[in-house]
C-alpha positions in Angstrom: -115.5 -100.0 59.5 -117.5 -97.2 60.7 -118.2 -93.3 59.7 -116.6 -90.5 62.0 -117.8 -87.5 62.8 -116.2 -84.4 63.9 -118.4 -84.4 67.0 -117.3 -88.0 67.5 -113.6 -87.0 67.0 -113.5 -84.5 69.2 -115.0 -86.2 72.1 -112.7 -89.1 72.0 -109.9 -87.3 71.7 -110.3 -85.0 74.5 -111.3 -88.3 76.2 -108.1 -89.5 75.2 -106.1 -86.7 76.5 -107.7 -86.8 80.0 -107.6 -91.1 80.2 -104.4 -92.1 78.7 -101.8 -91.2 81.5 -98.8 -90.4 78.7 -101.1 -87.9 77.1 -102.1 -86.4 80.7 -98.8 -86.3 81.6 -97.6 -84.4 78.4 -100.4 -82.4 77.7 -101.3 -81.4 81.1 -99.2 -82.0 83.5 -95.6 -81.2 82.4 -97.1 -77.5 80.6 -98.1 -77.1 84.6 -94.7 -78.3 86.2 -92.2 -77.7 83.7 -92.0 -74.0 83.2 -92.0 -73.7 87.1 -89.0 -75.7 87.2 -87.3 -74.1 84.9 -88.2 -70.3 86.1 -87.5 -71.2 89.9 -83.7 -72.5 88.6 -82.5 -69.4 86.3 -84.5 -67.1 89.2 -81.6 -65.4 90.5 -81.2 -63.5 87.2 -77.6 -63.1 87.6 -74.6 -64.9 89.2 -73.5 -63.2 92.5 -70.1 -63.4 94.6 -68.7 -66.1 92.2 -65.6 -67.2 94.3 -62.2 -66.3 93.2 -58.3 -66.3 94.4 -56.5 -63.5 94.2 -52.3 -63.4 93.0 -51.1 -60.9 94.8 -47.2 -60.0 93.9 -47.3 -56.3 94.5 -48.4 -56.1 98.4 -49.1 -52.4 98.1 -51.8 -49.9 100.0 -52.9 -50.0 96.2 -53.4 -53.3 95.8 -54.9 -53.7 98.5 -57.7 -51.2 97.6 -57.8 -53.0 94.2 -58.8 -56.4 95.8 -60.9 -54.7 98.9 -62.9 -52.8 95.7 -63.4 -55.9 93.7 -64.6 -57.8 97.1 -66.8 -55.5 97.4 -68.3 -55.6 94.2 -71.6 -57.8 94.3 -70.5 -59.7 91.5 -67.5 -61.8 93.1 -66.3 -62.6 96.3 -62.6 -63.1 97.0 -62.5 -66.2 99.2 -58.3 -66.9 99.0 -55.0 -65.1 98.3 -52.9 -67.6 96.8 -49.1 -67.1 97.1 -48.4 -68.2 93.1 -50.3 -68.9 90.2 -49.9 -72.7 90.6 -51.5 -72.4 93.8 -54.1 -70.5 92.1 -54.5 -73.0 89.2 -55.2 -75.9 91.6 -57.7 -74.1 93.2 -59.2 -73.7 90.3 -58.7 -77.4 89.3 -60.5 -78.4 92.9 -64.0 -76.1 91.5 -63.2 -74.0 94.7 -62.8 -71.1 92.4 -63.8 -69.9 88.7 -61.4 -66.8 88.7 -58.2 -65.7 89.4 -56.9 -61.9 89.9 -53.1 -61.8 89.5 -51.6 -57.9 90.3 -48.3 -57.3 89.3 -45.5 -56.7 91.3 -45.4 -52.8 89.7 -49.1 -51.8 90.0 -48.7 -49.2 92.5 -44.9 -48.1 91.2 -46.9 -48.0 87.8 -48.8 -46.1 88.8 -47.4 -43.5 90.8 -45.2 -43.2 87.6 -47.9 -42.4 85.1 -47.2 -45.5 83.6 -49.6 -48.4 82.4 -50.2 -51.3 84.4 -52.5 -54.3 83.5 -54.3 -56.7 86.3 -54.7 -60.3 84.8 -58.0 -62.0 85.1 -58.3 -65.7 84.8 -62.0 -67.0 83.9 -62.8 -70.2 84.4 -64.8 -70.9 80.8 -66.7 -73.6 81.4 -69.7 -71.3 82.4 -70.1 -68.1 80.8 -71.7 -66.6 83.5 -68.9 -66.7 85.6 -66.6 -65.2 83.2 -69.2 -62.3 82.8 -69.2 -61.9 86.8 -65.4 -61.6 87.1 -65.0 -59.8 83.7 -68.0 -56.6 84.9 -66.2 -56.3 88.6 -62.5 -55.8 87.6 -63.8 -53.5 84.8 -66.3 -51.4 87.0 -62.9 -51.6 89.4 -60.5 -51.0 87.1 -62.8 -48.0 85.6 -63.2 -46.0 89.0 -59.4 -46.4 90.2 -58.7 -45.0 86.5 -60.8 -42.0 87.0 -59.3 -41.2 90.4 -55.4 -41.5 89.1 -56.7 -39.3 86.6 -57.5 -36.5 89.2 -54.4 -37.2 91.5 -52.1 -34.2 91.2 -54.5 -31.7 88.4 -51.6 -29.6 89.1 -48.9 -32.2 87.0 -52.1 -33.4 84.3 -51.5 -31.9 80.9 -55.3 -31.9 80.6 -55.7 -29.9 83.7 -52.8 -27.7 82.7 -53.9 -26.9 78.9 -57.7 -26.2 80.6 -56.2 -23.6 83.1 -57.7 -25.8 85.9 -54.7 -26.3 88.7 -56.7 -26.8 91.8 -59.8 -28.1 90.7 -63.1 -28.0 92.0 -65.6 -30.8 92.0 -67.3 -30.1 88.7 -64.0 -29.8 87.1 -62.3 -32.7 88.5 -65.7 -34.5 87.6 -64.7 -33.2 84.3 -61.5 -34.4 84.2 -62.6 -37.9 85.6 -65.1 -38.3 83.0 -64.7 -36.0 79.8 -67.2 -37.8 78.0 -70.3 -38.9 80.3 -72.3 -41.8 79.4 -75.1 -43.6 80.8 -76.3 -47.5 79.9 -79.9 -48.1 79.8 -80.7 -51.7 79.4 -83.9 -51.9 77.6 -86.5 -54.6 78.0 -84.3 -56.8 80.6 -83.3 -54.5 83.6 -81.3 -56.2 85.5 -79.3 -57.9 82.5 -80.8 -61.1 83.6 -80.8 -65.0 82.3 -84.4 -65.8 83.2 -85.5 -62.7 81.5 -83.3 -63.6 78.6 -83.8 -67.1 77.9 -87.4 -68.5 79.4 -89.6 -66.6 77.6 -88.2 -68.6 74.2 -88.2 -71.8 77.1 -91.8 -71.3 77.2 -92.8 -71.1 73.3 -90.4 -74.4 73.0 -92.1 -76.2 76.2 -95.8 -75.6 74.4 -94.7 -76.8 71.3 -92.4 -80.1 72.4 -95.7 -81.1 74.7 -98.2 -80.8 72.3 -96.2 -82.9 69.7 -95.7 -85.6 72.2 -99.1 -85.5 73.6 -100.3 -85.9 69.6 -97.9 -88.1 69.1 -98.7 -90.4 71.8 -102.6 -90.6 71.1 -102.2 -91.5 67.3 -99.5 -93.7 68.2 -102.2 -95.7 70.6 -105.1 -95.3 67.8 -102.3 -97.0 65.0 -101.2 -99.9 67.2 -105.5 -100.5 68.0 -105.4 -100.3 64.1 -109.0 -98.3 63.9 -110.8 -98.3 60.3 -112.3 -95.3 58.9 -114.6 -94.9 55.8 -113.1 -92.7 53.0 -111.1 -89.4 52.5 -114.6 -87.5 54.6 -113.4 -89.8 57.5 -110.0 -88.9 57.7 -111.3 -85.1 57.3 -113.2 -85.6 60.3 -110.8 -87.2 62.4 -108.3 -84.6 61.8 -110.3 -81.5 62.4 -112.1 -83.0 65.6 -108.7 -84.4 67.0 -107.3 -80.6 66.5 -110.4 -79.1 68.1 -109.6 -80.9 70.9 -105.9 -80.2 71.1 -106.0 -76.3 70.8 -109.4 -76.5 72.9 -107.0 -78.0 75.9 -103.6 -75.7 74.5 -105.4 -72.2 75.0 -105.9 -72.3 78.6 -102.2 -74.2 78.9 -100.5 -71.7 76.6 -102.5 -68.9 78.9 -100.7 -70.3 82.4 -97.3 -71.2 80.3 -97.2 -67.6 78.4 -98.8 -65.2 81.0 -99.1 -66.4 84.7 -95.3 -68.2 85.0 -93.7 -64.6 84.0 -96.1 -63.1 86.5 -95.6 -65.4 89.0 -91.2 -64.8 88.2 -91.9 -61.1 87.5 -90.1 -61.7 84.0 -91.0 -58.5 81.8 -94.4 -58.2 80.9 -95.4 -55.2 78.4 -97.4 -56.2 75.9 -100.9 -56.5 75.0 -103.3 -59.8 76.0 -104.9 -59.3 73.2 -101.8 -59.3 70.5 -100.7 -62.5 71.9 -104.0 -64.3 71.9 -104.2 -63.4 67.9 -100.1 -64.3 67.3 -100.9 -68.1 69.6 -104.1 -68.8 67.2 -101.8 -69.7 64.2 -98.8 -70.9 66.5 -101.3 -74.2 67.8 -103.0 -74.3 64.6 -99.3 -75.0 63.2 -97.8 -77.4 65.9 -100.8 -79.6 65.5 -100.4 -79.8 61.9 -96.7 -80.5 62.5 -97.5 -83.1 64.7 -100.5 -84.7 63.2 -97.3 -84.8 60.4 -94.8 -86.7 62.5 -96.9 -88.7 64.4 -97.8 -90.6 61.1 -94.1 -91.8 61.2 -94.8 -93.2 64.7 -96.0 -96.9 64.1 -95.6 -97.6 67.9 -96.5 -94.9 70.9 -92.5 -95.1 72.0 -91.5 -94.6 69.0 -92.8 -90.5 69.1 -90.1 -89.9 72.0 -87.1 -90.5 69.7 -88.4 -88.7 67.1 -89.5 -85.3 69.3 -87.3 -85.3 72.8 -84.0 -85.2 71.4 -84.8 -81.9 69.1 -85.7 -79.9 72.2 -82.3 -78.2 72.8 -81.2 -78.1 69.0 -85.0 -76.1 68.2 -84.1 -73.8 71.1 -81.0 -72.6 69.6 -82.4 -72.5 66.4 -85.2 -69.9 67.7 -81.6 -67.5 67.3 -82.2 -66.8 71.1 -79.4 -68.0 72.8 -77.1 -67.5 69.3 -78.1 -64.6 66.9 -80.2 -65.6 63.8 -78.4 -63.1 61.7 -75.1 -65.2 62.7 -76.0 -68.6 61.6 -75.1 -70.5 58.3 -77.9 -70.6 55.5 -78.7 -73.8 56.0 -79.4 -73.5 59.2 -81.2 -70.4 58.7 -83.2 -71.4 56.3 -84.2 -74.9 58.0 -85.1 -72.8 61.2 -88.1 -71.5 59.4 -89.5 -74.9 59.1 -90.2 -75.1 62.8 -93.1 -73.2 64.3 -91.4 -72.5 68.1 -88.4 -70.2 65.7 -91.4 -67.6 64.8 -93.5 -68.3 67.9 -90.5 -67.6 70.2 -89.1 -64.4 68.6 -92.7 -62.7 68.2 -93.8 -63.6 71.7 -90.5 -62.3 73.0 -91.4 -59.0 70.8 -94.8 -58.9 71.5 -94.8 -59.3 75.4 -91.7 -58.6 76.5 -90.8 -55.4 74.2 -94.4 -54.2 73.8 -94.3 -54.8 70.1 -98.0 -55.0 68.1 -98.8 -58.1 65.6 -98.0 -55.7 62.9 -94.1 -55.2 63.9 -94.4 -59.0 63.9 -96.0 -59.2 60.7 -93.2 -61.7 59.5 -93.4 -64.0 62.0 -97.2 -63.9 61.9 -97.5 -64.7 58.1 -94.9 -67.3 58.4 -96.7 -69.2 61.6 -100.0 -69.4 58.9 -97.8 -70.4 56.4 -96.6 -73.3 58.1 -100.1 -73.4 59.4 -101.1 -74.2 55.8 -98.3 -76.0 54.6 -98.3 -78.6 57.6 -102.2 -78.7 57.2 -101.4 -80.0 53.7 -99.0 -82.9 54.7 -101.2 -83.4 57.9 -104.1 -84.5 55.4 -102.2 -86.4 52.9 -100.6 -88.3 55.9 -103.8 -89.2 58.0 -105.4 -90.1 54.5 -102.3 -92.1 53.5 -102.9 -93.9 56.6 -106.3 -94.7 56.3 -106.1 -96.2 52.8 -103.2 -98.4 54.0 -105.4 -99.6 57.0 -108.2 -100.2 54.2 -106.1 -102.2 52.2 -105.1 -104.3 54.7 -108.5 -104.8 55.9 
């Protein structure tokens, strides 16, 4: 039985951190590698050229335009002409396609009619990415062959007619092409990318999972030692030299995860150092808390990876990134505000990415002290929980 001090604490767990080879791993080296990884694959923003076949039953100079168009998109890339759908659907079965472009056998007769044709587009589903490739060139396609059937013969057009406008100059047959002009700004992602969209919320969620498993593993190692401590003052100690030591090693880690691996990927970057240094104090003081929480349920160091590594992808959804908050059930919403990576993610994402201040994130920045405090609660009565049952037994 011996007295702890904070000082003591603090030392052997940053000892701990840098000596046990799990911890090191967790705490250290996956922060360093992981977000890399995961950056370098979602890179290329967008999917490009996705193949697909193209059904072509009209064999028209039209059609042909439509398919040269869409191949020349930068979007898809049209790498067959099948003669039939079933040849199409096989190529599709084979993965040497994720769309098919069927044009019917009266586009151009349509057409040249004034009447209403429709060109079929077959997405392969199981990505989403590919159906929004195929879906954005056959509508920018479709869009620009509209415009100029529009325009064809202003002579015959009952718009062109009721305006007075029968041979048309360029300003009016830009009129007539598009009555209503419109431009689409996308703010705070540029290029409409994935990276941009969903590592910045990767990032939070990779801080968080590593710190719980590095925690994790270190009180797993101290339970299965069984170490006594004197009294309620000991566990005290314990707890706020071992979190000393974690956020001491977190700030410089959550400084390389949350602003040098956007830099590095040129993921948006708008907002202010300082905004982000105040929202993270709360965010580590929270996930320590949480951890220090769990790892008391962790009677063996294994036993930490079954209760953290399997909620990695079920806490990133329920950050409402990849699905809107405002969409999910109650429950759901309700038990997302349990987890400190749901607020982290969204103000981070608001704070740096959109140039938002810790007031517009007020919210999230009251809720991550709130858990702060609330997880600092159980964290105590846990640790001290512990203890006694260690003093029983002794």
């Amino acid at each position: 039985m011996r007295t702890i001090t904070i000082h003591h604490s603090f030392a052997q767990t940053l000892r701990s951190i840098f000596t046990d080879g799990g911890a090191l791993l967790f705490c250290i080296v996956v922060p360093l590698l992981y977000p890399v990884l995961y950056s370098l694959i979602y890179n290329g923003e967008n999917v490009r050229e996705v193949p697909v076949t193209v059904v072509d039953d009209c064999h028209s100079p039209l059609s042909r335009d439509y398919i040269r168009r869409l191949d020349a998109t930068p979007d898809v890339r049209v790498v067959y002409h099948a003669t039939d759908m079933l040849a199409a659907q096989q190529q599709i079965k084979a993965r040497e396609v994720y769309g098919i472009i069927r044009i019917p056998a009266d586009f151009q007769d349509a057409l040249m009619q004034g009447r209403q044709t429709h060109v079929q587009a077959y997405c392969d589903m199981s990505g989403m990415l590919y159906y929004k490739a195929i879906l954005t060139a056959n509508t920018d396609v479709s869009l620009d062959m509209n415009a100029e059937v529009k325009v064809a013969d202003l002579g015959g057009n009952p718009i062109a007619m009721a305006s007075g406008i029968h041979g048309g100059t360029d300003e009016q047959r830009s009129v007539l092409q598009h009555p209503v002009r419109y431009e689409s700004v996308a703010l705070y992602n540029a290029q409409n990318g994935f990276a941009s969209f969903l590592i910045p919320a990767v990032l939070v969620l990779v801080i968080q999972q590593t710190m719980l498993l590095g925690i994790g593993l270190i009180a797993g190692t101290r339970r299965e030692r069984g170490l006594k401590i004197d009294g309620d003052m000991g566990a005290f100690a314990t707890l706020t030299g071992t979190a000393l030591a974690f956020i001491t090693v977190y700030i410089p880690v959550s400084a390389y995860v949350l602003c040098v691996v956007p830099a590095i990927f040129h993921l948006p970057q708008i907002g202010s150092l300082w905004h982000l240094a105040m929202l993270m104090l709360p965010f580590l003081v929270a996930v320590f808390n949480l951890g220090i929480t769990t790892a008391t349920l962790a009677r063996q160091r294994e036993t930490v990876f079954i209760l953290i590594v399997f909620t990695s992808v079920p806490l990133l959804f329920l950050t409402g990134v990849s699905w809107p908050g405002a969409a999910f059930p109650e429950f759901w919403h309700w038990f997302a505000m349990l987890f400190p990576s749901t607020h982290g993610a969204n103000a981070y994402i608001r704070i740096y990415a959109m140039g938002a201040t810790l007031a517009d994130v007020r919210h999230e920045y009251l809720m991550l002290w709130a858990l702060a405090a609330f997880y600092a609660l159980t964290a105590w009565l846990s640790v001290r929980h512990v203890f006694r049952e260690r003093k029983a037994k002794a």
